[in-house]
N, C-alpha and C positions, 0 to 999 in steps of 0.2 A: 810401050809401057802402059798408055791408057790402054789397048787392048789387051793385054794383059790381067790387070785390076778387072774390068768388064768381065773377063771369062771368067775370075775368081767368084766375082760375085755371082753372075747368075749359076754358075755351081755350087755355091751357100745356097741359093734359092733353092735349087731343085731337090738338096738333102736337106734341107729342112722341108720345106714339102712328101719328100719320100721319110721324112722321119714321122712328120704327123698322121700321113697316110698309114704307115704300119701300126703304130698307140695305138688311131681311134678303129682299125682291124681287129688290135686286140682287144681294145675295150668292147666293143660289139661283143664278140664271141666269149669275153667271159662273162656280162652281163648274161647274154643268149644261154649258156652253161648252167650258169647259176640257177636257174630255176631247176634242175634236179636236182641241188641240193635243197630246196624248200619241201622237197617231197621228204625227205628223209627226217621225219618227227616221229619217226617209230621205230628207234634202233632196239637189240641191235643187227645189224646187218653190217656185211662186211661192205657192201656199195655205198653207205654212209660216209667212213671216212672218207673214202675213195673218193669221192662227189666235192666232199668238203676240200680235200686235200688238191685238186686238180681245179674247181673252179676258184677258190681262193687264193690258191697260188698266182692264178693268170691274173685274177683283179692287181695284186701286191707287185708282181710283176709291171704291171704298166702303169701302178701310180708311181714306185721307184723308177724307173725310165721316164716317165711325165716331167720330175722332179728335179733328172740328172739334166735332162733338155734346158727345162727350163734355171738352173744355178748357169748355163755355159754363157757368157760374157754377149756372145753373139746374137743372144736370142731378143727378140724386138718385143714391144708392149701387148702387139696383136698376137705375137705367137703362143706367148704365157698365158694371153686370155683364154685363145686354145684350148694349149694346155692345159689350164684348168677344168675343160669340160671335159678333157680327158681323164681329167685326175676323178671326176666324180665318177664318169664312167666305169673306172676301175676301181671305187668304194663300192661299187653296189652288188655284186658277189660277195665281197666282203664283210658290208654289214649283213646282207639276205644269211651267210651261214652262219654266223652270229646269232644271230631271228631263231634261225634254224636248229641252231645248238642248244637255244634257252626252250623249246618248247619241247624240245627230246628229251633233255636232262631237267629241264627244270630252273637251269642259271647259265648263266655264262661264261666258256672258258677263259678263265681272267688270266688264268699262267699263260695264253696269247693276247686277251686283250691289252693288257696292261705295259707288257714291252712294247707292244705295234702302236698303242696309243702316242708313250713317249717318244717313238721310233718320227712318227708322223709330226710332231707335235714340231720335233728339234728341226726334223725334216722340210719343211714348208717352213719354218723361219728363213734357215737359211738356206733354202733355194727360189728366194722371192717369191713364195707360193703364201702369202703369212694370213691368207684368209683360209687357207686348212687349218693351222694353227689357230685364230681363231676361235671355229666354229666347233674342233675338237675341245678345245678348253668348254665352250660352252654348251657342248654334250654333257661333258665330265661335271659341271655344275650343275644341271638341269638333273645328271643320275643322283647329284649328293642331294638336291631340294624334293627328290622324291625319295630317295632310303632314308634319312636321316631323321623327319617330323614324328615324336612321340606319339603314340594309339590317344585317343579321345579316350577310353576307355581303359581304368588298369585290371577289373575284374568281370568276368563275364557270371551270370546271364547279363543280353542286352534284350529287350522287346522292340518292336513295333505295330502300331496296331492301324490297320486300314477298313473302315465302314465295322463290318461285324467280326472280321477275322484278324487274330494274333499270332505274329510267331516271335518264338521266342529263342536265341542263339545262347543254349546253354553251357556248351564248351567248345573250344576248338583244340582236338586233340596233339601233341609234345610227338615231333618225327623230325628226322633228317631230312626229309624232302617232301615231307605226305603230314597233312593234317585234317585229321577226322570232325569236319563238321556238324554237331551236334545240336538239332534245334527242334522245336517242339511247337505246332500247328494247333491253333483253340480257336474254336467257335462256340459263341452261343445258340445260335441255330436250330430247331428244329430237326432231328435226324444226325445231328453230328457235320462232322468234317468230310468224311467221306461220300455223305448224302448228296453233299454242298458242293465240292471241289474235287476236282481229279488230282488224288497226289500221284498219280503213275507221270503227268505231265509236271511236274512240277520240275522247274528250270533254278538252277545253282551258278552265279557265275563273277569272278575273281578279277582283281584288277590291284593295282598299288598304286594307289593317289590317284585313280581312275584313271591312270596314263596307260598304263602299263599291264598287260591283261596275264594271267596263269590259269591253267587246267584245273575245272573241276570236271569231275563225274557224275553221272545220276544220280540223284536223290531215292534212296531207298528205305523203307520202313522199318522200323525198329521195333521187333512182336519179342517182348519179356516172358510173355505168359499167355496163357486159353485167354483170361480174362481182358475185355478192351473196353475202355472208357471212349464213349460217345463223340464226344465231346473235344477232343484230343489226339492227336497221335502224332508217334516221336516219329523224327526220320534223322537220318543220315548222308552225308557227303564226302567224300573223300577231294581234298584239294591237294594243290601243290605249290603253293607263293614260296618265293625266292629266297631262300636265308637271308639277305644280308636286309630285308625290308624290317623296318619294325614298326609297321602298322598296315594294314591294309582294309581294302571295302571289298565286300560282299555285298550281290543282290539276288535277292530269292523270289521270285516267281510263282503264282499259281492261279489256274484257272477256273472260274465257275464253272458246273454245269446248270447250261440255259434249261429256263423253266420247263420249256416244252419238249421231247425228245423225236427226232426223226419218223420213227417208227418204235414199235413195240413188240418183241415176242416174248410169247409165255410158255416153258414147255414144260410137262409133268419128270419126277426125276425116278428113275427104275427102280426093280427093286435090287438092293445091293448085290452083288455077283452077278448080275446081270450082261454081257458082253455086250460090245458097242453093236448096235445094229445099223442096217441098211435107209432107216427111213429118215428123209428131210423134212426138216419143219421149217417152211418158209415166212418170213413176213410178206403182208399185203402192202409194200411202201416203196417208195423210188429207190432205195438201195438192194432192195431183193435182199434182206439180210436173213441167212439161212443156216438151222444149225443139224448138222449128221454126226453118226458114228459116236451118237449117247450112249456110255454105258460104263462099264468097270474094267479098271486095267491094275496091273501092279505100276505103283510109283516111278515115276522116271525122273524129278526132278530133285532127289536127295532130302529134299523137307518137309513132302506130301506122305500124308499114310500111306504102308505097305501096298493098301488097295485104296486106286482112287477114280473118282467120276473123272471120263476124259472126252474130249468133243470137240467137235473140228468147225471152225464158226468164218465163215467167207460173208463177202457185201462186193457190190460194185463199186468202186473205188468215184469214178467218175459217169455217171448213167446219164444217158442221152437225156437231154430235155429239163436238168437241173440242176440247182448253184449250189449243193451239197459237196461235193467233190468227197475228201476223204471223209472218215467218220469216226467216231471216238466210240466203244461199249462200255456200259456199267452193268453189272450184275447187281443180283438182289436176290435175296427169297422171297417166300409169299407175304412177308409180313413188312417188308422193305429195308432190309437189312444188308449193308454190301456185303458182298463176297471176294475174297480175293481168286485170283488165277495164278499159276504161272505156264512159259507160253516154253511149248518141244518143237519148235520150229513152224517155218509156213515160207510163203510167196505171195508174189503178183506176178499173174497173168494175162497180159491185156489190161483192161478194166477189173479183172476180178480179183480181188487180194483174198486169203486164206492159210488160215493157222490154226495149227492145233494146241489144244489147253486142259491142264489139267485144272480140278479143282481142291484149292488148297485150306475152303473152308467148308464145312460141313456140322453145323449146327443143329441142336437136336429140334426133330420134329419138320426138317426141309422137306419137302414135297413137291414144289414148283421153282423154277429160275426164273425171272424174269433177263431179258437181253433186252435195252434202251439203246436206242443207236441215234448218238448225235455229230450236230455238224462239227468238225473240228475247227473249220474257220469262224463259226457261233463262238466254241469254245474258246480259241487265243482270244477273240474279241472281250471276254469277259476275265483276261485275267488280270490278276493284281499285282505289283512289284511293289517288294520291301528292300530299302536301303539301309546295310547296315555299312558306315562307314568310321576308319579311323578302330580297327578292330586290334587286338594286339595279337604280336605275330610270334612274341619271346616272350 
């Protein structure tokens, strides 16, 4: 009889041993899994669901088995501790396509989370698991103390103002998953805004109760008209915060340009119909910044006059012997007035980056461009961040 009992048990031992061995197998490999569905924030694609649907499965899979193990009479205090590491093991596919889901879309599928939450929730009570229960409940509070808190603000414009420059958030535009950031960039300065500050670099970035972070896009300029005020200039952002938030922070970004410029070139500008020619005009400076193929071309970028000045502008990205590394251009005419671009492609080769550009402004009496070529690492060093928090989101 005692031999007997003895064999029973060390045969409980060995399936429970071979039961935690296969969990924490699964749990590995769908944690391991799980990261190709983090790639998939660019549906759609049909490898998306796919991803979602096979790593999240396997997570769901071994926390219910974790769960069934651990409610069975038999199972000891160490095993459920286990247990438990396997139960997280197989949350983290889970929450990663979740992550995964909200930066695709925008939000999160709630017609799964909301079953699988209560699923878990009932689940881990009564299978002795009651610190998953827990810690879900106190997710689900932690989501309600971040969507729930009123905007600081019920009408927009808001300002901020840091040393000499303002910006101002004059609306944020009414969408089902998209809202058009509307804000407007003042200095008093000398030369203007443009002079001052690179708004090509200018950084846009979204968050809800600073927890919780959503997609914005580049900041781009807003041209009404010929006419532009110095002093000023509107841009735009396209974001995406969560419907169900109703308040969020923004924080906007932008860099000075440092007083002194890398290098300098100045080249004369042809006369119009002129075809791009063969000759380079090099700078005499550690980036070798060099501009070819000056001349006139018909428009390529849709916004540019029929005929426009186009030119191919290269630098050495990282040149022997100095702490410049990349490097930032500003255009200007002769009298110091920016000019915009926009850019019909380029690369980097080695050390040498290069791109072609057309130009998008052409003010009367232009005769010469100036090309200023600065450090970019100069330039983050000098930028500015404005916080706008508690923004309304409805």
């Amino acid at each position: 009889m005692g031999d007997s009992d003895e064999r029973q048990r060390g045969q409980a031992t060995r399936n429970a041993r071979l039961w935690r061995l296969m969990l924490l197998v699964l749990a590995v490999i769908s944690a391991i899994t799980s990261t190709f569905a983090l790639n998939a924030s660019h549906p759609p694609r049909p490898t998306v669901y796919r991803d979602w649907l096979i790593t999240g499965g396997f997570g769901l899979l071994v926390v219910l088995l974790a769960l069934w193990r651990s409610a069975l009479p038999i199972t000891s205090f160490g095993d459920r501790a286990r247990l438990a590491f396997i139960i997280l093991l197989g949350l983290l596919p889970v929450s990663f396509n979740a992550h995964s889901h909200y930066w695709a879309f925008h939000d999160y599928p709630w017609p799964v989370v909301i079953p699988l939450i209560i699923l878990l929730v009932a689940g881990g009570w009564y299978c002795r698991q009651k610190w998953l229960s827990i810690l879900l409940l106190g997710l689900v509070g932690l989501f309600l103390v971040i969507a729930l808190p009123p905007p600081a603000y019920q009408q927009l414009p808001v300002s901020r103002t840091v040393g000499d420059l303002t910006i101002a958030i004059n609306s944020l535009g009414i969408g089902e998953q998209v809202r058009a950031c509307d804000f407007t960039v003042r200095t008093q300065l000398q030369g203007g805004v443009k002079r001052n500050y690179s708004i090509e670099d200018i950084r846009v970035t979204g968050a809800v109760r600073q927890v919780l972070g959503f997609r914005c896009w580049q900041a781009h300029e807003i041209v009404l008209d010929d006419t532009e005020e110095l002093q000023s200039v509107r841009m735009s952002s396209w974001t995406f915060p969560p419907s169900w938030a109703r308040s969020i922070d923004l924080r906007i970004s932008i860099p000075r340009w440092p007083d002194q410029p890398v290098e300098t070139l100045t080249v004369a500008i042809p006369a119009r119909g002129t075809p791009p020619d063969r000759l380079r005009h090099t700078a005499d400076g550690p980036t070798n910044l060099t501009i070819a193929g000056l001349g006139w071309i018909n428009g390529q970028t849709g916004w540019a006059q029929a005929e426009c000045l186009n030119f191919t502008l290269s630098y050495i990205r990282s040149p022997f012997g100095t702490e410049y590394g990349d490097i930032r251009v500003r255009l200007s005419d002769q009298h110091g007035t920016i000019l915009r671009t926009a850019g019909r492609g380029g690369g980097q080769y080695g050390d040498l980056a290069s791109g072609d550009y057309e130009l998008l402004d052409f003010p009367e009496g232009l005769t010469h461009i100036q090309f200023e070529a600065f450090s970019a690492a100069e330039l983050e060093a000098h930028r500015l961040t404005f916080e706008f928090r508690g923004l309304p989101n409805r």
